[in-house]
MIKE-427628 format. One record per atom (N, C-alpha, C): x, y, z; residue in one letter. Coordinates in steps of 0.05 Angstrom, whole numbers, plus 5000, padded with zeros to 4 digits. Layout:
REM residues N
XYZa ...
This chain:
REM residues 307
531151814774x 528551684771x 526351834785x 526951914811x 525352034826x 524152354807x 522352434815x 521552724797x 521752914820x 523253114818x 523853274838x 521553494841x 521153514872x 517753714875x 518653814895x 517154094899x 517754194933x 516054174949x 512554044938x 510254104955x 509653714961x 507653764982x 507753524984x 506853364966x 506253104965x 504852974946x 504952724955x 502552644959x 501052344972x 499652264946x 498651954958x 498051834937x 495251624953x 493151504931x 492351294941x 491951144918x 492750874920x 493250724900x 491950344912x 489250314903x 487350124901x 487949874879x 487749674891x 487549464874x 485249434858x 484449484832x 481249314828x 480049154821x 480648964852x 479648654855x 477048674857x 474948904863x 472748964880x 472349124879x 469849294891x 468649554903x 470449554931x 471049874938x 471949864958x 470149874976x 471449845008x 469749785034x 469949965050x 469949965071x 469350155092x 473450045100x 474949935096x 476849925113x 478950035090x 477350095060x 478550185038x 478550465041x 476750665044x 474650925052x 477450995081x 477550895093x 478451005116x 482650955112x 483550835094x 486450935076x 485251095064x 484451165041x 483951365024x 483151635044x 481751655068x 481051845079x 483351955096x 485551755108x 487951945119x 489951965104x 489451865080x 491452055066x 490452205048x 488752255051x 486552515030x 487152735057x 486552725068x 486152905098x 488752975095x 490952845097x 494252895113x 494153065083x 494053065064x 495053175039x 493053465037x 491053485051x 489653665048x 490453885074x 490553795095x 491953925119x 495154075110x 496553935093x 498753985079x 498554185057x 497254345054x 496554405021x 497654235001x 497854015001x 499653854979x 497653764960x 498953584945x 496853394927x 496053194930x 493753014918x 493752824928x 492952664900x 494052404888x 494452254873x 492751904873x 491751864841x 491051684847x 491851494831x 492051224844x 493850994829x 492350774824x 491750614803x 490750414801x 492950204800x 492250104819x 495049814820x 493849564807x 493349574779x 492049254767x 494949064750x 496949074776x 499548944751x 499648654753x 496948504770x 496448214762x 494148174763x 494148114731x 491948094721x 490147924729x 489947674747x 487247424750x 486847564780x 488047814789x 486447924808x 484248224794x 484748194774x 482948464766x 480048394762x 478448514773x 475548424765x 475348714749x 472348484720x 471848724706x 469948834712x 470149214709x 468449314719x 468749454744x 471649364758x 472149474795x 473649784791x 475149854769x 476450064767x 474150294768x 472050274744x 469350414743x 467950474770x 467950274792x 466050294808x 467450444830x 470450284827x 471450494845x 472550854843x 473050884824x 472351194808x 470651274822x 468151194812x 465851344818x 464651254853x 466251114861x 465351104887x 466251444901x 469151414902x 470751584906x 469951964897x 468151934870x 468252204864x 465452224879x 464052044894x 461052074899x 461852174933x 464152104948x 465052184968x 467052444967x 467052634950x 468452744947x 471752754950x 471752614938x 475252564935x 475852804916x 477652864911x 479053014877x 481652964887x 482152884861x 485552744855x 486853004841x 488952974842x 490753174822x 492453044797x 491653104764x 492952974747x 491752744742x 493052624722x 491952384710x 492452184728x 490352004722x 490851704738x 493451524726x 494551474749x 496651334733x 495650984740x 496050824721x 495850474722x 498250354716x 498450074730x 500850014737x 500549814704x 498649734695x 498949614677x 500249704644x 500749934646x 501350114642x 504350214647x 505950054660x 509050124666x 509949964665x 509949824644x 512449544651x 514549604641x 515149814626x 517649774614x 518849934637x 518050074651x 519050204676x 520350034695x 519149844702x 519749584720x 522249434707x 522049464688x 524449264664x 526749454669x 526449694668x 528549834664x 530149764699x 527349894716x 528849774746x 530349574743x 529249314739x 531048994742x 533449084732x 533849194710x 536249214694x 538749394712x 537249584730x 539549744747x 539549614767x 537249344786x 537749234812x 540248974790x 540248854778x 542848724761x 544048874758x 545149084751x 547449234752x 548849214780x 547049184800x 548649194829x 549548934839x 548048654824x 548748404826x 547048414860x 544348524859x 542148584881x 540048424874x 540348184856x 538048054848x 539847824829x 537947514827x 538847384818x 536447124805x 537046984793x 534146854783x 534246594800x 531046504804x 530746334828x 528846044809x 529045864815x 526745684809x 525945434823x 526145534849x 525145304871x 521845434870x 520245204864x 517945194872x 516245204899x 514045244901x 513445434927x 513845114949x 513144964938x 512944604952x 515744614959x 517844714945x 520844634957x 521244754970x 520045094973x 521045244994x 518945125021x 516645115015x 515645015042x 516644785057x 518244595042x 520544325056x 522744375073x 523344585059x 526044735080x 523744825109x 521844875113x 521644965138x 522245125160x 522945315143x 522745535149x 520445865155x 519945785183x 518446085180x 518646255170x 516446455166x 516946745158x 515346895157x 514347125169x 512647285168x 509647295148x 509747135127x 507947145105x 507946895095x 508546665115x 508546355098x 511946295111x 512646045094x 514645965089x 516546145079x 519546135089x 521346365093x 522646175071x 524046435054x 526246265019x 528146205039x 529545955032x 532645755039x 534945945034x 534246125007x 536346234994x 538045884976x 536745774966x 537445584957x 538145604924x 537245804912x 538745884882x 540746164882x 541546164903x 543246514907x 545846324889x 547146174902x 549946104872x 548845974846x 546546034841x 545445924820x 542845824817x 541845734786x 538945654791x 539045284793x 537545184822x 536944924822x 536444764806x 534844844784x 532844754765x 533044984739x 535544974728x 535745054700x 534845064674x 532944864677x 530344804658x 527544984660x 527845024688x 525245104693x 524945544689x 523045614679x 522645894674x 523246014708x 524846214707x 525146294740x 524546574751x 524546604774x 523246784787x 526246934783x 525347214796x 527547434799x 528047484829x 529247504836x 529047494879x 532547684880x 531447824902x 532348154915x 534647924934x 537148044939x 538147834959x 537848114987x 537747994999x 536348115027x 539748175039x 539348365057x 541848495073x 542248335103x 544748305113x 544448185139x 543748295164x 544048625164x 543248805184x 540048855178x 538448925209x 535548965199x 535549215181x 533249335166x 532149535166x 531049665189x 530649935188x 530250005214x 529250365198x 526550415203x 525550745204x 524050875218x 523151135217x 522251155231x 518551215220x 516251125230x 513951225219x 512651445234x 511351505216x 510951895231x 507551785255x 507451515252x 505051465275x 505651215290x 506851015273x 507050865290x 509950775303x 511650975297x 514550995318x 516550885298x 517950805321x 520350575305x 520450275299x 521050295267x 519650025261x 521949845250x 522349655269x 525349495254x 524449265244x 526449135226x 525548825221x 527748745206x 528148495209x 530548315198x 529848245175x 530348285149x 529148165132x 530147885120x 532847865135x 533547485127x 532447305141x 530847425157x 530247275179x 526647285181x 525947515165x 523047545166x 521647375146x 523147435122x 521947395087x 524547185079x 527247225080x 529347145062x 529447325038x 530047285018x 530747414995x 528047404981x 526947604976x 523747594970x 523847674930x 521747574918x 521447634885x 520747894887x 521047974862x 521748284851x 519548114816x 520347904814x 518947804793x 518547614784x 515847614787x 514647234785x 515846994757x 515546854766x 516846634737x 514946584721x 512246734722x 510646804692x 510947054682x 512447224684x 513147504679x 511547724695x 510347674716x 508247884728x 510748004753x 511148284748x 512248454767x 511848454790x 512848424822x 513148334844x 510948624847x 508948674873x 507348864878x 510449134890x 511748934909x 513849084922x 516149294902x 516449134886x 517749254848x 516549534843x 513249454834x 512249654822x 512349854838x 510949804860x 510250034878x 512850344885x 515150184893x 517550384885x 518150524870x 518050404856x 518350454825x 516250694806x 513650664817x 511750834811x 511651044833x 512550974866x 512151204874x 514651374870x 517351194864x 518451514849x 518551644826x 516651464803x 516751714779x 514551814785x 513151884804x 511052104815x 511752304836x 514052214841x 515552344860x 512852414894x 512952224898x 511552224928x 513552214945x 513652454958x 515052374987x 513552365013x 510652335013x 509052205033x 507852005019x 507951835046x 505351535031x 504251515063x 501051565054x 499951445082x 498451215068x 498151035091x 496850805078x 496850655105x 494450345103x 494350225128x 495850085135x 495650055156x 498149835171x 498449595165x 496549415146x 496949185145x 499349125127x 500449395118x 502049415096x 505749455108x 504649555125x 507649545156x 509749325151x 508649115139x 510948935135x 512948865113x 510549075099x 511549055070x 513549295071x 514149515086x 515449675079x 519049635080x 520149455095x 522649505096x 523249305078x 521549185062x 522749095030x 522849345010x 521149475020x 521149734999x 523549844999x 523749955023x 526250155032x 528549945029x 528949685020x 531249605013x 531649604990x 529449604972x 529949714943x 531049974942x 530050194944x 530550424947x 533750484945x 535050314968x 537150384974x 538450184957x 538249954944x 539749854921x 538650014899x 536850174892x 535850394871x 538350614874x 539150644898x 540450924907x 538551084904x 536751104914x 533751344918x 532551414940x 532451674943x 531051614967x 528051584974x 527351484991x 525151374998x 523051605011x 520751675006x 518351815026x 518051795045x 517251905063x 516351865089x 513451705101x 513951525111x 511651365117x 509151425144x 506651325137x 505851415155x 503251165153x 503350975173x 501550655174x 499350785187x 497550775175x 494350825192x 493450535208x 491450595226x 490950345239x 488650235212x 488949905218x 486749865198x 484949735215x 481649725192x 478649635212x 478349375209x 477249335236x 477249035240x 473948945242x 473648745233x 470348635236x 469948575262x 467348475260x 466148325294x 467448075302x 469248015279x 470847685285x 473947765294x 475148065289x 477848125294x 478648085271x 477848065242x 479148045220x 478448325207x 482348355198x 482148595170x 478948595158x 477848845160x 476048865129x 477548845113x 476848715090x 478848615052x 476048405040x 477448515018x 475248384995x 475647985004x 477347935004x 478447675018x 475247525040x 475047765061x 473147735083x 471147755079x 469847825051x 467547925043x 467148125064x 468248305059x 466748575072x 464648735053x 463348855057x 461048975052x 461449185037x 461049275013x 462249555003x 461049795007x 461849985006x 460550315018x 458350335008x 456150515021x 454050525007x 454550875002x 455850944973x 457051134961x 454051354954x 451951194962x 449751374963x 449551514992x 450951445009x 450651575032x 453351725045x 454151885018x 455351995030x 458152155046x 455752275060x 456952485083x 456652205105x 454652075106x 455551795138x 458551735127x 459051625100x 462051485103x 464151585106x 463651905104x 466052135095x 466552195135x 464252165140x 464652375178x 464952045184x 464951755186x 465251525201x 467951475192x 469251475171x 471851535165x 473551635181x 472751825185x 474152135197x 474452095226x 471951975238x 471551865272x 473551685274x 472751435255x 474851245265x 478251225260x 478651515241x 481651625251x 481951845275x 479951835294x 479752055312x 479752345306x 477952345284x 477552585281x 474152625276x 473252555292x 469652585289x 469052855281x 467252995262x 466653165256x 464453315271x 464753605276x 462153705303x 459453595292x 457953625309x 455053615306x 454053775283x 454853975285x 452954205264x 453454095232x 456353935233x 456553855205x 455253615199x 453253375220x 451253165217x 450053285180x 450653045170x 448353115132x 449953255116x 452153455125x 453353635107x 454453415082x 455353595058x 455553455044x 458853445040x 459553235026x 462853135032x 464853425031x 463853505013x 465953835014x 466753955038x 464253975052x 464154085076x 464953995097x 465453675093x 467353525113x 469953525109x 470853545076x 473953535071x 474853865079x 473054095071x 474454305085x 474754325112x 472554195129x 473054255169x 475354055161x 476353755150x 478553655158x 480653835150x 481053875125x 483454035122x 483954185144x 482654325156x 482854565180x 484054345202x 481754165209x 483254075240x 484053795237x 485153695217x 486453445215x 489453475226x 489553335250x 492553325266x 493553035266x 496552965256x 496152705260x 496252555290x 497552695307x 496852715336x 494352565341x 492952625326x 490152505344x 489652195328x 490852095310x 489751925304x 490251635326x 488751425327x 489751345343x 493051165331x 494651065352x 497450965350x 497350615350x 495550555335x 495050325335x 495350115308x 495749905305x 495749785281x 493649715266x 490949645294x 487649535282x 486749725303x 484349735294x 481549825310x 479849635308x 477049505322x 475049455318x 473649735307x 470749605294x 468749805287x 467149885308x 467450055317x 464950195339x 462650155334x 460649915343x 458149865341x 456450105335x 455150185311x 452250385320x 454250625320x 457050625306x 458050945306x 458350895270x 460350735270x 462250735242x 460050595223x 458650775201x 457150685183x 457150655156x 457550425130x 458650505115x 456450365094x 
């Protein structure tokens, strides 16, 4: 499944719920940077594989946000809406391993059991010998391993987590037919064959569901690398969720060098106004991941970070 490559190849892959923001700009910027410091490639993904999150019109804006900051992608854009039979084919090899099974407890029954879990109410595992509710259309759900996951990330260290104990047995595929995000994403990053993914940390939790697919895929997995993500004046993620504010893509060289700062890599003085080119070549040169900071959030630096 995987596509075999020898150079690197990163990716950045946007939902388009929205215009992106300043906490959008700054994923897309360390792994534009890490892929450029790398001579590698760097790849762009539109993730629209549920649809009542797509706004019309966000793919457009975000394109052209991106080519107004000088981004350049390599190759066609790939869209997730766009691979389902890819995803189908997955289900059909995670069933071959008897690594997935169909579920149809409703979200009200799983919240009764009472069970924590990292993202809400933790699954009972209450349809693993079968479905509760045989009448009802059902979900598809990954059965989870009893040992943690455990990797290593190239910034933020060693990252373990229990996943019976975090999530339970998590969907792979909703009971209206819409592909689990965790599904696709695998799945697309190995017929692109990425073996780097940088991306923000809010996403840290999501990974050792990944890497448990992988390994019921029998594939191997990329190397990860969690950027810290930006936080408002309240301590909340910027996300379209928070109404954050979207880039002002007319300005720039400010979003391309405030990017760059708030992964610790501030750009010299003499480059103040230059135009984005001129910031992606000084990064390519001195982008170390060493310097970024080793953190999960940042606040925004009052009067520095401008977007």
């Amino acid at each position: 499944m995987r596509v075999k490559v020898g150079a690197y190849r990163g990716r950045f892959a946007p939902t388009p719920s929205g215009p992106l923001h300043f906490g959008s700009i700054v994923a897309a910027t360390g792994s534009y940077a890490d892929a450029l410091a790398h001579g590698g490639e760097w790849h762009l993904r539109i993730d629209d594989l549920d649809p009542p999150r797509v706004a019309a019109g966000a793919e457009a804006a975000i394109l052209a946000c991106l080519e107004a900051l000088g981004f350049q992608w390599t190759g066609p854009i790939v869209r997730q809406s766009e691979r389902r039979d890819a995803y189908e084919h997955a289900l059909a090899r995670l069933e071959e391993t008897g690594g997935i099974y169909p579920c149809t407890c409703s979200r009200a029954e799983i919240a009764r059991a009472g069970l924590p879990g990292i993202e809400g109410p933790r699954y009972p595992g209450t349809c693993r010998a079968g479905p509760s509710h045989p009448d009802r259309a059902p979900a598809l759900r990954v059965r989870v391993p009893e040992a943690p996951i455990v990797f290593e990330d190239a910034l933020q260290g060693t990252v373990r987590q229990d996943l019976a104990m975090a999530t339970g047995d998590f969907v792979v595929r909703r009971a209206d037919g819409v592909y689990a995000y965790h599904l696709a994403c695998v799945v697309d990053d190995l017929h692109s064959g990425f073996d780097t993914v940088v991306r923000g940390a809010d996403l840290l939790d999501s990974t050792p569901r990944q890497l448990w697919l992988y390994q019921l895929l029998n594939e191997t997995p990329p190397a990860y690398l969690h950027l810290p993500v930006a936080l408002d004046a309240g301590g909340q993620k910027l996300s379209k969720q928070t109404l954050a504010d979207p880039v002002d893509s007319g300005r720039p060289s400010s979003v391309v060098a405030s990017a760059l700062t708030f992964l610790g890599h501030p750009p010299p003085v003499e480059l103040a106004g230059s135009a984005p080119s001129q910031l992606w070549q000084w990064a390519r040169q001195h982008w170390r991941r060493e310097r970024i900071p080793k953190r999960v959030a940042l606040p925004l630096p009052p009067g520095r970070v401008r977007a």
